[in-house]
C-alpha positions in Angstrom: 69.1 94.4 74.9 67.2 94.0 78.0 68.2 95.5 81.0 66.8 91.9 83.7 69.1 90.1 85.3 69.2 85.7 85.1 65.6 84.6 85.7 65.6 81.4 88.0 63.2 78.9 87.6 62.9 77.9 91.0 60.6 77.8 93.8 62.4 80.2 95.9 61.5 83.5 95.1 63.3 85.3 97.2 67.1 83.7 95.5 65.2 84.1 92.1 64.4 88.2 92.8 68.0 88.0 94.4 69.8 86.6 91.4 67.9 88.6 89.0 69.1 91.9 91.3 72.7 91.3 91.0 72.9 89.9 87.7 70.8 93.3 86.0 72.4 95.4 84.4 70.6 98.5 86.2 71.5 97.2 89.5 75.9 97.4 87.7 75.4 100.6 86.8 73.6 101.6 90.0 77.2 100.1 92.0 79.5 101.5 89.4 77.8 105.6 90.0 78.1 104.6 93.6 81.8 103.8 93.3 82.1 107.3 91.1 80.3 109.1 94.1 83.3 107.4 96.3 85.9 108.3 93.8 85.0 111.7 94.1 85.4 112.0 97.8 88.6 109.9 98.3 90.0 112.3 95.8 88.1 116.0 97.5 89.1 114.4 100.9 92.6 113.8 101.7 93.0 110.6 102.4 95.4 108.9 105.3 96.3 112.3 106.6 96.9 112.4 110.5 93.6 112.7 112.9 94.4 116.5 114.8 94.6 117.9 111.0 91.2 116.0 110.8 89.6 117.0 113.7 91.3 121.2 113.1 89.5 121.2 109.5 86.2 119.6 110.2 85.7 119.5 113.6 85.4 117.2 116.0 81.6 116.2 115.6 81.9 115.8 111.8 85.5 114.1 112.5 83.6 111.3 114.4 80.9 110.8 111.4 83.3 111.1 108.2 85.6 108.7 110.3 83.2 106.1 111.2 82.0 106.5 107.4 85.6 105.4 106.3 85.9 108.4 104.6 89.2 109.3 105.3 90.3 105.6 104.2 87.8 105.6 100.9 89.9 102.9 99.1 90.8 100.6 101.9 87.3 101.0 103.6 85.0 97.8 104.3 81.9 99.0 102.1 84.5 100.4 99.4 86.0 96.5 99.1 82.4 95.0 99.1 81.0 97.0 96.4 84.2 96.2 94.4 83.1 92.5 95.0 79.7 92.8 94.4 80.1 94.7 91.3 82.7 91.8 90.4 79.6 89.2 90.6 77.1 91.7 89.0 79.5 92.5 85.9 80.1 88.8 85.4 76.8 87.4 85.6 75.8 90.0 83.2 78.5 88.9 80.5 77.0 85.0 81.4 73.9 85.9 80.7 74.1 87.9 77.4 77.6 86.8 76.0 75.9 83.4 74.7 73.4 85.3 72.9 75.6 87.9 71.5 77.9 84.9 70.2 75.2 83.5 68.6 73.1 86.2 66.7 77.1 86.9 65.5 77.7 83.6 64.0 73.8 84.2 63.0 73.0 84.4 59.0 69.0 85.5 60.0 68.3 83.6 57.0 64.6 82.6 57.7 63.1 85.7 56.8 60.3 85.8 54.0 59.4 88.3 51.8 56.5 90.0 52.9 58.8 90.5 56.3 61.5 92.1 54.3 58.7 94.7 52.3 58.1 95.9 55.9 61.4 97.3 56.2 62.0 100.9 55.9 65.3 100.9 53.9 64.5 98.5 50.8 64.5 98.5 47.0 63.3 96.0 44.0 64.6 96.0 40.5 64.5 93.2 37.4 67.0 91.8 35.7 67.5 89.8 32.3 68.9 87.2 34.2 67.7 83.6 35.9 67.2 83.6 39.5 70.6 81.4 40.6 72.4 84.1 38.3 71.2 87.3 39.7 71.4 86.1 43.4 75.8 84.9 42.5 76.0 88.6 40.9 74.7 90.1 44.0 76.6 88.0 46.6 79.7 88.8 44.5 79.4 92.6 44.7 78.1 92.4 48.5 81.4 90.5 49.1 83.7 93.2 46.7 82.3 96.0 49.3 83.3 94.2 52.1 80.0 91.9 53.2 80.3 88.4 54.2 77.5 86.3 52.0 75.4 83.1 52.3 73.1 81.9 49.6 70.1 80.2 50.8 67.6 78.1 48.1 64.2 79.2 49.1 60.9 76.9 47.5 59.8 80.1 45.6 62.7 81.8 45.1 66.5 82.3 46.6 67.5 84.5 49.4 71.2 86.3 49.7 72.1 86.9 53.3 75.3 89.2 54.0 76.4 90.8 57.2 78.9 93.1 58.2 80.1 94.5 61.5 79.4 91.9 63.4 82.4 92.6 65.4 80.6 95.3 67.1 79.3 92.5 70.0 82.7 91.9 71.1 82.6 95.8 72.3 80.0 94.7 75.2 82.3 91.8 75.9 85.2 93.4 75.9 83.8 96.3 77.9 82.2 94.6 80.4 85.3 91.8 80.5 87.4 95.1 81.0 85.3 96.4 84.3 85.8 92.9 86.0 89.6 92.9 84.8 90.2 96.5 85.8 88.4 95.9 89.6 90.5 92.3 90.3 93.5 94.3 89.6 92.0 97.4 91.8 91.0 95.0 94.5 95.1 92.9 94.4 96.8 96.2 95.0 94.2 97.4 97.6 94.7 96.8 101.5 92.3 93.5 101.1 95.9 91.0 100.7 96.7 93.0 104.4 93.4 92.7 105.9 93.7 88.9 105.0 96.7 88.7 107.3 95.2 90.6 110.0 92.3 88.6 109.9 93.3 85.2 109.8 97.2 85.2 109.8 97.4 87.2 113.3 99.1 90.1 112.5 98.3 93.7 114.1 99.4 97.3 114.2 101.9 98.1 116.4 101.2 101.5 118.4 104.6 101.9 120.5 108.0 102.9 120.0 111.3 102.1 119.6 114.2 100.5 117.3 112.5 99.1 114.1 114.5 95.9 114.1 113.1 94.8 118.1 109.4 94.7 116.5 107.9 91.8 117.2 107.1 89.7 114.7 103.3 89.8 114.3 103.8 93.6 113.4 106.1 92.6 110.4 104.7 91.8 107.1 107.1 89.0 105.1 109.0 89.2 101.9 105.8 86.8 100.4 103.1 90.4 101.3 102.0 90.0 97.2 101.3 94.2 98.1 101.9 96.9 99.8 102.2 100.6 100.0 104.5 102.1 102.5 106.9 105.1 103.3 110.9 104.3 104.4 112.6 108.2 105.5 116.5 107.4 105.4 119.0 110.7 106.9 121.8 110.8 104.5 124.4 108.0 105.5 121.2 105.8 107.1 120.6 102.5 105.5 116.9 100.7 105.4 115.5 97.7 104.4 111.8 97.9 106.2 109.1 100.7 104.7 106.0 101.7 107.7 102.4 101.0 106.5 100.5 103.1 108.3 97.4 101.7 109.8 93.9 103.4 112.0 95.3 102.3 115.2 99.4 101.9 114.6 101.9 101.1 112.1 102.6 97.7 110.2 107.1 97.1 109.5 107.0 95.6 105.6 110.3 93.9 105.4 111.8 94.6 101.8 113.9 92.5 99.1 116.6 95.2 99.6 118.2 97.2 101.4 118.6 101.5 100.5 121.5 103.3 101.7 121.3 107.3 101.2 124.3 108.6 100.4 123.5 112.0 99.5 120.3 114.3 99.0 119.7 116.9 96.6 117.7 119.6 96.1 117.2 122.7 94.2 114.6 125.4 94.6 113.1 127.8 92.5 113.7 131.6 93.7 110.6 131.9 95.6 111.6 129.0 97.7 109.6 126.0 96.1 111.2 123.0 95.5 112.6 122.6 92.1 114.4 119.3 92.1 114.9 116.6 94.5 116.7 113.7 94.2 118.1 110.8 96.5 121.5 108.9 95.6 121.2 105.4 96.7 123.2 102.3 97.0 121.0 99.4 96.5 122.1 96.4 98.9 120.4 92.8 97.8 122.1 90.5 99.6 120.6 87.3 98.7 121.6 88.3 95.2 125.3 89.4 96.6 125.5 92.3 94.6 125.3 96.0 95.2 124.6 99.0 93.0 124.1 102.5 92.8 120.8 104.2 91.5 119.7 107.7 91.6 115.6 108.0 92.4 113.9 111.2 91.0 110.5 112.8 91.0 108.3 110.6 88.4 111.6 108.3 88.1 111.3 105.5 90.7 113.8 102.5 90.9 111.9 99.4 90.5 114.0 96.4 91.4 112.5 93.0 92.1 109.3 94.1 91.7 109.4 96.8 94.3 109.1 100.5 92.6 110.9 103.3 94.8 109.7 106.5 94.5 110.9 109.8 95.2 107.9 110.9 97.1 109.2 114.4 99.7 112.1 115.0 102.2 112.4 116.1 105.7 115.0 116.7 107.9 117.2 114.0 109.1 118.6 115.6 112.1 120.2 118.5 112.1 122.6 119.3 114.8 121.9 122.6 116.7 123.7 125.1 118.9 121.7 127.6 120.1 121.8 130.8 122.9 119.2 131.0 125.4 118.4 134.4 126.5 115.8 134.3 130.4 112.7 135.9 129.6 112.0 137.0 132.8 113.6 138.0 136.3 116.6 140.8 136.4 118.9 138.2 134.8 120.1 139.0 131.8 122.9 136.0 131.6 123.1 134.2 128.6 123.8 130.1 128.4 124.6 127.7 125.3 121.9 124.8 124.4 122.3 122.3 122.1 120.2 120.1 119.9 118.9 117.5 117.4 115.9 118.2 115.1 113.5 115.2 115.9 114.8 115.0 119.0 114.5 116.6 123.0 116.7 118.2 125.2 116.3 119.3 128.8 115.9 122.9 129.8 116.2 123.5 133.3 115.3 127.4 134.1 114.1 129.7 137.2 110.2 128.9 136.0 110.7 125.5 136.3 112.1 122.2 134.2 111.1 122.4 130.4 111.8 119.9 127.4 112.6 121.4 124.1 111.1 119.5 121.6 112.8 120.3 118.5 110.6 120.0 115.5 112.2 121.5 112.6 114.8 123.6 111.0 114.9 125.2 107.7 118.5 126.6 106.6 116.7 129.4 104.3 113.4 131.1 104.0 112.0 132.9 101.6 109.5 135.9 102.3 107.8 138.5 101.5 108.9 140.8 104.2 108.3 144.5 101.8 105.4 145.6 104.7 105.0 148.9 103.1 104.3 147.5 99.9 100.4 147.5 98.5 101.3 143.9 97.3 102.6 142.7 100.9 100.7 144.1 102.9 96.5 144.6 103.3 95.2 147.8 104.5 94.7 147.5 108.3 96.1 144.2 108.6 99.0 144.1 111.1 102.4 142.9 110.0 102.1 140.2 112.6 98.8 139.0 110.3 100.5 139.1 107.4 103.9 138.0 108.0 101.9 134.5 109.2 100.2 134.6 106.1 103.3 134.7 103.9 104.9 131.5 105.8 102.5 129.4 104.0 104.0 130.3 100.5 107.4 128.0 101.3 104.5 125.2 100.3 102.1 124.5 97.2 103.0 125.4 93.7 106.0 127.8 92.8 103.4 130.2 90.6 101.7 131.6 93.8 104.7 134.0 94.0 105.8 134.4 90.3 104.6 138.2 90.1 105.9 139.2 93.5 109.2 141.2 93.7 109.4 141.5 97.1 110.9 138.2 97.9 113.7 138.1 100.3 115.5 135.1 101.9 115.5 135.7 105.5 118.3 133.0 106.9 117.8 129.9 108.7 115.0 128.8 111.3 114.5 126.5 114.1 111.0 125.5 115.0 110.4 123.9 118.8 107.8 123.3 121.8 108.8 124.0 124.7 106.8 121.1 127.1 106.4 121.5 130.9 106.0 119.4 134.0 102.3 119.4 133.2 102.8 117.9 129.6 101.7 121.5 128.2 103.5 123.2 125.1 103.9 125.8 123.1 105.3 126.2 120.0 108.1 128.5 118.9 109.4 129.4 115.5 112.9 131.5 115.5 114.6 133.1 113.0 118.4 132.8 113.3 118.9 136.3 111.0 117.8 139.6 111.4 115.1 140.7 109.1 114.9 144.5 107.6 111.1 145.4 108.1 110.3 149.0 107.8 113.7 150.1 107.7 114.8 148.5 111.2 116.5 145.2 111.7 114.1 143.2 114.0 114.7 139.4 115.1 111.6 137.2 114.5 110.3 135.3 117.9 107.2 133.5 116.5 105.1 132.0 118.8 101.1 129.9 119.0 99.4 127.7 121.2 98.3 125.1 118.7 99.0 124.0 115.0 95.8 125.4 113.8 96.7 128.5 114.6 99.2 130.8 112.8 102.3 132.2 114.7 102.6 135.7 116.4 105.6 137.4 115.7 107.9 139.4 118.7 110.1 142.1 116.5 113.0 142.0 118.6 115.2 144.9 117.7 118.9 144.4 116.5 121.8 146.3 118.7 125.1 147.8 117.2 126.6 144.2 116.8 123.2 142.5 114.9 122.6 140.4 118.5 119.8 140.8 121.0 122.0 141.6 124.0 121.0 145.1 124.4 117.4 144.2 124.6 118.0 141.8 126.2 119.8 143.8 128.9 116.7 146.3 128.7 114.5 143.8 129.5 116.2 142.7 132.7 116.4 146.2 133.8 113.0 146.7 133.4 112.3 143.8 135.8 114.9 144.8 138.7 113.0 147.4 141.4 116.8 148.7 141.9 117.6 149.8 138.8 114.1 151.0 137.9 114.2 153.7 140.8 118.2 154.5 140.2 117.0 155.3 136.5 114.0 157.3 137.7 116.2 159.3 139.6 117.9 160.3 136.6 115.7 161.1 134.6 114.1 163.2 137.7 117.5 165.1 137.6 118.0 165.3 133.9 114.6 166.6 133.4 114.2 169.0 136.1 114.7 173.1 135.4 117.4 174.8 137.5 114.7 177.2 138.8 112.4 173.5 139.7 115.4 171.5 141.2 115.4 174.0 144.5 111.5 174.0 144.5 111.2 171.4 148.0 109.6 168.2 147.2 109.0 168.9 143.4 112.2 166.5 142.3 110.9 163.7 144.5 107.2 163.7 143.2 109.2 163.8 139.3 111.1 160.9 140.5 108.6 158.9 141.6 106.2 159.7 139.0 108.8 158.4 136.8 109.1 155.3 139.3 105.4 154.7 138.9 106.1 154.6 135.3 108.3 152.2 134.9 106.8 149.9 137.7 103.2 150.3 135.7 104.9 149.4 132.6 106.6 146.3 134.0 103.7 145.0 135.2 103.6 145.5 138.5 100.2 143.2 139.6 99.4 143.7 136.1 100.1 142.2 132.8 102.9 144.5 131.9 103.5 147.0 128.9 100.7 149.1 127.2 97.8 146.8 128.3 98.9 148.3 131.7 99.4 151.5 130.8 95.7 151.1 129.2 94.2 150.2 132.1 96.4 153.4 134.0 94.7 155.8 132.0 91.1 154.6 131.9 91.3 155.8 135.6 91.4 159.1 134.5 88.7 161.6 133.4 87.7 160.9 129.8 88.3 164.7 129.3 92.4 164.3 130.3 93.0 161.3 129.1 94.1 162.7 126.0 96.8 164.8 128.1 97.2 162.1 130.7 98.7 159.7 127.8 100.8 161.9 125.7 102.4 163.1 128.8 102.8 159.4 129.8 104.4 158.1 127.0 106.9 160.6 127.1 108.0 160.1 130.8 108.0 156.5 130.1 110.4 157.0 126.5 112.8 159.5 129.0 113.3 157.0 131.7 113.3 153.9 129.6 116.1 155.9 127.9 117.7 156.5 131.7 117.1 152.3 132.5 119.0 151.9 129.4 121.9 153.6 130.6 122.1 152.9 134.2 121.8 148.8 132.6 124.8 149.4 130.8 126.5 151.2 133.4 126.0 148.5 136.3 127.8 145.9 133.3 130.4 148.1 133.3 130.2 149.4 129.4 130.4 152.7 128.6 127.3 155.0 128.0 125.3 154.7 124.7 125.5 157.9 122.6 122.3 159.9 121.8 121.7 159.4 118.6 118.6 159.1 115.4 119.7 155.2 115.7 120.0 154.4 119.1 116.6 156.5 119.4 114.8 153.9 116.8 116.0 151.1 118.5 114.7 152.4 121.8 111.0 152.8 120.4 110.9 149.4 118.5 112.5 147.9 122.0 109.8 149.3 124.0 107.4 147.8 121.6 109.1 144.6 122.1 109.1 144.9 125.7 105.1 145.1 125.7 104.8 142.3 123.2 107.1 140.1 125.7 104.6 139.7 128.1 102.5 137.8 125.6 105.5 136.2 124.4 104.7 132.7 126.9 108.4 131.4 127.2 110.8 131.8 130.0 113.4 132.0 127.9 114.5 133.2 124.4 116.1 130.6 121.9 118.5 132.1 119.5 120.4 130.1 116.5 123.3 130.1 116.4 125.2 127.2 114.5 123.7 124.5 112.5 124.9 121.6 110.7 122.4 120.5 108.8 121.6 116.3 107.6 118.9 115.8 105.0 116.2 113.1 105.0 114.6 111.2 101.8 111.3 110.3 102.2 110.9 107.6 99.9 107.6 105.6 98.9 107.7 101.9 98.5 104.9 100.0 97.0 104.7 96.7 95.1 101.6 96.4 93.1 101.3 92.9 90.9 97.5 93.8 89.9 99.1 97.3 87.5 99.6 94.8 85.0 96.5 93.5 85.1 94.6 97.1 85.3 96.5 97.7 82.4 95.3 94.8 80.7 91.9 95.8 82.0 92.5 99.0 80.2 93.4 97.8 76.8 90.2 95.8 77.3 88.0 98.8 77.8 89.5 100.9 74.8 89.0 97.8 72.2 84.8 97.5 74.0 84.3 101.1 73.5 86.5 101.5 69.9 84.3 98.3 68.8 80.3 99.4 70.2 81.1 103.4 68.7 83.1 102.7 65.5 81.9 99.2 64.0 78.9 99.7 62.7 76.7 96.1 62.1 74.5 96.0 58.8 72.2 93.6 57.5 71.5 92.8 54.0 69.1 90.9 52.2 68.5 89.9 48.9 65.3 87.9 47.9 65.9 86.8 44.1 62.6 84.6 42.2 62.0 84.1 38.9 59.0 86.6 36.8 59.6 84.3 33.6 61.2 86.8 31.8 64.3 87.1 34.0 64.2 87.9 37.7 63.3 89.6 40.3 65.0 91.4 43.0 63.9 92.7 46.3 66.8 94.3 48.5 66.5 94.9 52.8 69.1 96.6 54.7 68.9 97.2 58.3 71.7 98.6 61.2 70.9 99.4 65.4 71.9 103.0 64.5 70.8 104.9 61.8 73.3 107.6 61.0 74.5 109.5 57.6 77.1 107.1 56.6 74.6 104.1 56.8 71.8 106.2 54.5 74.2 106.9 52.0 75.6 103.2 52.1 71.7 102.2 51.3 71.8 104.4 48.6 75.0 103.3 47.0 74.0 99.3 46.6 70.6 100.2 45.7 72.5 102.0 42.7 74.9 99.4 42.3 73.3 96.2 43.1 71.0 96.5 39.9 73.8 97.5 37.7 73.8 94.9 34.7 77.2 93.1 34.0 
């Protein structure tokens, strides 16, 4: 078969070079490994993801290429639809040009061969019989036809000629293949973006890239009940009823209006003990009211509702707005007062504190977690990776398949979450992730503050200690105490008095200099014209000689331990509660607090967020597509199966039989030729050339 496209007889030669191009077969498979090549990257590269994720992973030089490429649109991009087309005209023009021919050397007996042609062959045999011409060349068709060979007997001048074929059927595998390609891409190209392009091109209508209630779109936003398809996402909070889906678009969104209208009445879901989704599933009340009726329907993973020709698929879930009440806790200044805040997830409240006017952007909220929180375990933990490092690492396993964790025992759910931003005057944020539980790391109970600049990077963790009644209070009243001069020098002083000898206390001068060394302590470690905590107390000691510095710190940190001990008292004392006893306990709690204490001045917040109450509402995320052409690729599929069955499993032979007379009976000369020469067609050779000649 030759691989040159329809030759043109014509005195233009550049339409004649043009035609023959596109209608070659080398130029439809050059277009069909370019389409692979595409296929390949719209599957690698996440497609229709949102641009920051983008611009995070590649960066934003390589963001601008790949996105002026289309690449993060493969399917729905220009070039994408143009090969499709092209490929269209190439495939057909190819099944014009050799179909006809095809047909025709099928219906095609080859009967004007001659004999000398037919002793050229390399699979051939001659034998005699006692029998006239006319009678040996019947016997012969008959037993071609017994084995399955359709037979025409031709009368030659010298002789008579049996022509038999079989497999002739293995043409219609190029037509059906190629027939199959141009089926399978019409069907592609129907459920592709090209129907909404269409409308965007000549029918006005355009992304919309504000805000607001759904139904006061206007209405060259809105695609109509005739769109012939689409592919879009509805999310519906449990008791929330629907009837648009959002297509998502490079510069905004388009409003699909459906047949139907979904009411979620209730969302399930069930998780695997590592915290992976096991089940999820939507209960619905289907509204059609043009048809007046109403029904209920339960959507599943890979069990969609398709009504009207509108399939509904289960496709995630997020949350629908859960209602929060929440304590806030100052972060800095010598307040330690606490205050009640309230709030929606997906929604903003106002936060008005001494460091200015914030909005509290809440973001999410989780009612369980599960984590690996076993730090001194080999498994858990890396060597000389912090817990900080790891615990980040570990938030990432809530997502992605359920088998990452199937060997790890150290699982632990660690209670609700709330994640925020907390947005200034400016338009700045930061992001804050909270944990509404303590957690048990390393034998203490610690409260989880997470905290990061940006969604590329992971979140740093503040371990706030738990107190006697599992709350933050105590630190909380540490922390205040720390940052009030007062109360700093009152607990210097008594820890100068505690600490002194009785023989030292009447040396002159000698408490005062204890006192405010112990003073200086404190003020260093608050971060008194310096950051604050043991970046401070760094920068103290690299003062000193290199030879005492040694000394200089150990001697430090135990002042500092003895008066933050003394702030902790005189804090509750000024409150009017009763002294804390000296104990292993209370002692722990001190150390991890003055931990905390130094990571707070990292922490970036003026005020602490703790969860409190929560009642949670669930949101289905359901896709809606309607997509007329899967029949049609599904014909298109049948198509291909029946090409390639037919052009690697029917097999065409040849036969001929070239009978004349030798006066004492006849002579026979047998031909036999195939396109592929296997096993199965030598043996086939060798059976009729054993059979052929049988006598009667």
């Amino acid at each position: 078969m030759s691989t040159t496209g329809i030759e043109l007889k014509t005195r233009r030669r550049a339409l004649a070079e043009a035609v023959e191009l596109v209608s070659s077969m080398r130029f439809a498979i050059s277009l069909l490994v370019i389409l692979s090549i595409a296929a390949i990257i719209g599957t690698v590269l996440r497609q229709g993801d949102a641009m920051p994720n983008y611009v995070n992973q590649f960066g934003p030089f390589w963001y601008e290429i790949f996105r002026k490429l289309s690449l993060f649109t493969v399917y729905s991009s220009w070039w994408f639809l143009a090969i499709l087309l092209v490929l269209i005209v190439s495939t057909g023009l190819c099944i014009v040009r050799n179909t006809p021919k095809m047909l025709r050397d099928m219906r095609s007996w080859r009967d004007h061969v001659r004999e000398e042609s037919l002793r050229n062959f390399h699979h051939k045999s001659e034998w005699t019989a006692p029998l006239n011409s006319s009678a040996l060349a019947v016997q012969s068709a008959e037993r071609l036809r017994h084995v399955g060979y359709a037979v025409k007997i031709v009368e030659k001048d010298n002789g008579v000629l049996v022509a038999a074929k079989k497999g002739a059927g293995n043409k219609f595998g190029y037509i059906f293949a190629h027939t199959a390609i141009i089926v399978i891409l019409l069907g592609g190209m129907l459920d592709s973006d090209l129907p909404i392009r269409f409308q965007q091109w000549f029918l006005g209508k355009t992304p919309y890239a504000g805000s607001g209630l759904i139904s006061q779109i206007p209405a060259q936003h809105r695609l109509g009940l005739s769109n012939p398809t689409y592919r879009g996402n509805t999310m519906l909070a449990e008791g929330q009823t629907g009837s648009t889906a959002i297509l998502p678009q490079a510069s905004g969104v388009l409003v699909q209006d459906l047949p139907f209208a979904i009411e979620l009445k209730k969302f399930n879901i069930e998780f695997y003990s590592t915290g992976m989704p096991k089940l999820f599933a939507s209960e619905i009340v289907v509204h059609d009211r043009e048809a007046g009726k109403t029904f209920p329907a339960t959507i599943e993973v890979n069990k969609p509702l398709i009504y009207k020709g509108v399939a509904v698929y289960q496709s995630s879930f997020e949350d629908g707005g859960s209602k929060l009440k929440l304590t806030g806790f100052p972060m800095s200044g010598t307040s330690a007062s606490a205050f009640e805040i309230a709030g929606e997830v997906n929604g903003s409240t106002e936060l008005k504190t001494a460091a200015g006017a914030f909005a509290v952007e809440w973001s999410g909220f989780r009612p369980f977690n599960v984590e690996n929180t076993s730090s001194n375990d080999p498994r858990a933990v890396e060597k000389g990776k912090s817990f900080n490092e790891q615990f980040s690492a570990t938030l990432s396993k809530a997502s992605g398949s359920a088998g990452k964790n199937a060997d790890n025992k150290d699982l632990k759910n660690v209670g609700p979450s709330v994640q925020y931003k907390l947005r200034d005057q400016t338009g700045q944020a930061r992001e804050f992730l909270n944990y509404m539980q303590p957690v048990t790391l390393e034998g203490a109970q610690v409260f989880l503050a997470g905290v990061r600049d940006n969604p590329a990077e992971s979140f740093r963790f503040l371990r706030i200690p738990a107190d006697d009644n599992y709350g933050v209070r105590e630190w909380m009243r540490l922390r205040a105490a720390l940052a009030d001069p007062a109360l700093r020098r009152l607990a210097a002083e008594r820890y100068a008095a505690r600490a002194l000898a009785p023989g030292q206390a009447s040396q002159p001068g000698f408490g005062d200099q204890l006192r405010d060394s112990a003073e200086r302590t404190l003020g260093i470690f608050a971060g008194e014209g310096t950051p604050g905590g043991f970046v401070a107390v760094a920068q103290f000691l690299e003062k000193i000689p290199a030879a005492e510095q040694e000394k200089a710190a150990g001697v430090f940190i135990k002042m500092l331990n003895g008066v933050l001990w003394e702030l902790w008292q005189a804090a509750r004392v000024r409150d009017g509660e009763a002294p804390i006893e000296a104990s292993d306990k209370h002692g722990r709690f001190l150390q991890l607090a003055t931990n905390a204490l130094s990571d707070s001045f990292f922490y970036g917040a003026p005020v602490y967020l703790q969860l409190d109450e929560f009642h949670e509402i669930k949101a289905s995320v359901l896709q809606v597509t309607r997509s007329p052409g899967k029949k049609i690729v599904y014909l298109g599929c049948v198509l291909l199966t029946a090409g390639i069955f037919a052009m690697f499993y029917i097999r065409e032979r040849r036969l001929w039989v070239w009978v004349r007379g030798n006066g004492e009976g006849a002579h026979a000369l047998m031909a036999m030729s195939t396109q592929r020469k296997t096993l199965d067609f030598e043996k086939e050779f060798a059976d009729l050339a054993a059979k052929l000649p049988q006598s009667a």
